[in-house]
C-alpha atoms as a printed R data frame, in Angstrom:
   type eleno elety resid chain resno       x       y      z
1  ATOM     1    CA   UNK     A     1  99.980 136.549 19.499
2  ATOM     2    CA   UNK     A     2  99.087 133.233 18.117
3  ATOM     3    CA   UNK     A     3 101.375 131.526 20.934
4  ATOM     4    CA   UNK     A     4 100.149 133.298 23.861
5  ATOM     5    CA   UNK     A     5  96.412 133.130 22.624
6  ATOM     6    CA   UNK     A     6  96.756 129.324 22.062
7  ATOM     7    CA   UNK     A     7  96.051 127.900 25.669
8  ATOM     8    CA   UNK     A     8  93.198 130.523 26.468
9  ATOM     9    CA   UNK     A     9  90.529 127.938 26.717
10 ATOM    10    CA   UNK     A    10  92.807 125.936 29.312
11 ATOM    11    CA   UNK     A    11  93.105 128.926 31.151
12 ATOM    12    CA   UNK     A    12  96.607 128.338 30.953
13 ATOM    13    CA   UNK     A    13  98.664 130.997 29.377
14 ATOM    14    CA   UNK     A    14 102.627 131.530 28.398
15 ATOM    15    CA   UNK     A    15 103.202 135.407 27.504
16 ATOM    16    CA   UNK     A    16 105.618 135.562 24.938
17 ATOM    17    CA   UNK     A    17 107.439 139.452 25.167
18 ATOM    18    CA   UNK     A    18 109.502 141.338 23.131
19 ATOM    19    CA   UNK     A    19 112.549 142.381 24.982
20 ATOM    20    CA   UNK     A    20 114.370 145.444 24.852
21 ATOM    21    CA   UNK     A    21 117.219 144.093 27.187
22 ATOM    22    CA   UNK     A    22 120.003 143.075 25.137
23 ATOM    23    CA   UNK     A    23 121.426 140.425 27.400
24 ATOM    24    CA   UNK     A    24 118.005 138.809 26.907
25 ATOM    25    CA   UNK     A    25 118.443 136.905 23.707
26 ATOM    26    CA   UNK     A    26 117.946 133.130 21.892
27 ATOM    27    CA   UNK     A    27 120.468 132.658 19.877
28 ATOM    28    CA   UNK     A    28 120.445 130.251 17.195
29 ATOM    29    CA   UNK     A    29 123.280 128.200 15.961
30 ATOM    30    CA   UNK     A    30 123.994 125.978 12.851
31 ATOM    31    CA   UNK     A    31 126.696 123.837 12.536
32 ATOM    32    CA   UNK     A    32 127.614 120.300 11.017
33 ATOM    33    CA   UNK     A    33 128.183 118.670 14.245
34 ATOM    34    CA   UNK     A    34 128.557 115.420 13.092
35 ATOM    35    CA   UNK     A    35 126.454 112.270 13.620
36 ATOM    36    CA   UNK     A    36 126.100 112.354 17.140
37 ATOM    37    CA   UNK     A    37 122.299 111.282 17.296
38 ATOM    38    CA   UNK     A    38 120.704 114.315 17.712
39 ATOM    39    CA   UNK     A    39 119.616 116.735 15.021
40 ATOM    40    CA   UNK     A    40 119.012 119.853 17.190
41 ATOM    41    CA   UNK     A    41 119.006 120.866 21.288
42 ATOM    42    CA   UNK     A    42 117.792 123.949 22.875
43 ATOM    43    CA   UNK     A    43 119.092 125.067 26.278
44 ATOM    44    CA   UNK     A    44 118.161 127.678 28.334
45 ATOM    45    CA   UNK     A    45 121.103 129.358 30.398
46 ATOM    46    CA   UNK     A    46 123.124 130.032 32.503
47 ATOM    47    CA   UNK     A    47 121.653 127.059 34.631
48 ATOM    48    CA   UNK     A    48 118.354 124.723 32.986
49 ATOM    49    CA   UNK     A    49 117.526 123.984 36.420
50 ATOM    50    CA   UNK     A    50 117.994 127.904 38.183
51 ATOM    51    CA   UNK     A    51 114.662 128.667 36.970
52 ATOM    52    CA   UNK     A    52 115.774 131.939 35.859
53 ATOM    53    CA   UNK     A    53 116.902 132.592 32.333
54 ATOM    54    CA   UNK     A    54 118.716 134.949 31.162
55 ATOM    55    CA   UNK     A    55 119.411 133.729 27.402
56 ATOM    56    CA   UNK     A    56 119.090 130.675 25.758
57 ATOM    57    CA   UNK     A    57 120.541 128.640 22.599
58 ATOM    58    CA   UNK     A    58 118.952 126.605 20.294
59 ATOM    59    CA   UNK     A    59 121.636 124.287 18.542
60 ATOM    60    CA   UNK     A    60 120.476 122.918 14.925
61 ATOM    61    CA   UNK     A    61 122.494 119.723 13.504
62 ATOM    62    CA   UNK     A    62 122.440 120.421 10.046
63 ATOM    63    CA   UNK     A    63 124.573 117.028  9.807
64 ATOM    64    CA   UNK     A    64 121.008 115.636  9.784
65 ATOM    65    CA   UNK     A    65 118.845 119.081  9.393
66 ATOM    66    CA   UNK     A    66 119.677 119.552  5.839
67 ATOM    67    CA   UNK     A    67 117.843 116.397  4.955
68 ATOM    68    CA   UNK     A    68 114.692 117.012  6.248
69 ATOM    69    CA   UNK     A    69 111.532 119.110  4.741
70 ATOM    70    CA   UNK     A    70 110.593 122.360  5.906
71 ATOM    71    CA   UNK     A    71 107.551 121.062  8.102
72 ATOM    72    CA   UNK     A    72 109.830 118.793 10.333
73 ATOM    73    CA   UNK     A    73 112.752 121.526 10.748
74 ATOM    74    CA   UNK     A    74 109.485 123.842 11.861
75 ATOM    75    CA   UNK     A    75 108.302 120.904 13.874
76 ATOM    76    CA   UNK     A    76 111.884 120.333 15.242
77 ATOM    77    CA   UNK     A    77 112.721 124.211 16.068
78 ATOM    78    CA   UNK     A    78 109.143 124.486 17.642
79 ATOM    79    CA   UNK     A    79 109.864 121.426 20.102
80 ATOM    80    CA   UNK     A    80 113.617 122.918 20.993
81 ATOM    81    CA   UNK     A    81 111.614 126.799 21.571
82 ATOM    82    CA   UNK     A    82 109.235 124.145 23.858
83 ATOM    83    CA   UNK     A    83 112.770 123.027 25.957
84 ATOM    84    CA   UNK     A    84 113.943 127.326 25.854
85 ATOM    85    CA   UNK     A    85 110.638 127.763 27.764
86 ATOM    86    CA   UNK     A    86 111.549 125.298 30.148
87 ATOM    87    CA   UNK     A    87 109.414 122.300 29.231
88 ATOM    88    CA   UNK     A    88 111.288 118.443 29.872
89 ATOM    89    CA   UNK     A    89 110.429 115.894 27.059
90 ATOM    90    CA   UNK     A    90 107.018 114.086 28.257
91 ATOM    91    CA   UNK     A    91 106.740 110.391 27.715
């Protein structure tokens, strides 16, 4: 509730559902991937770019995860849930 009520005064809105469907699902994966200069990645699936998403993975590196405090692994997962959604890194 907190998520879908927090663009009301944009009048922008993202409805966040629970899903019944069990080929609906985020999965989340841990795994010491190794230094390879990213400490977590979240994809939506099958295709990023179909528009439609059927599932979607959110990949955490605890190669550097481990290391960090709670608040940036919350500020980290948060981002990657942004990138689920659909939403491309802004610069």
């Amino acid at each position: 509730s907190t998520w879908n009520g927090s663009l009301a005064s944009t009048g922008t809105s993202i409805r966040i559902l629970k899903s019944t469907l069990t080929s609906a699902k985020i999965s989340v994966l841990t795994n010491a991937y190794g230094p390879l200069g990213w400490n977590a990645m979240g994809e939506p699936g099958p295709n990023p770019y179909s528009g439609t998403y059927t599932y979607a993975t959110i990949k955490l590196n605890t190669t550097y995860m481990n290391s960090y405090s709670a608040e940036k692994k919350k500020a980290i997962c948060t981002h990657e849930f942004g990138h689920i959604l659909g939403l491309a890194h802004n610069t």
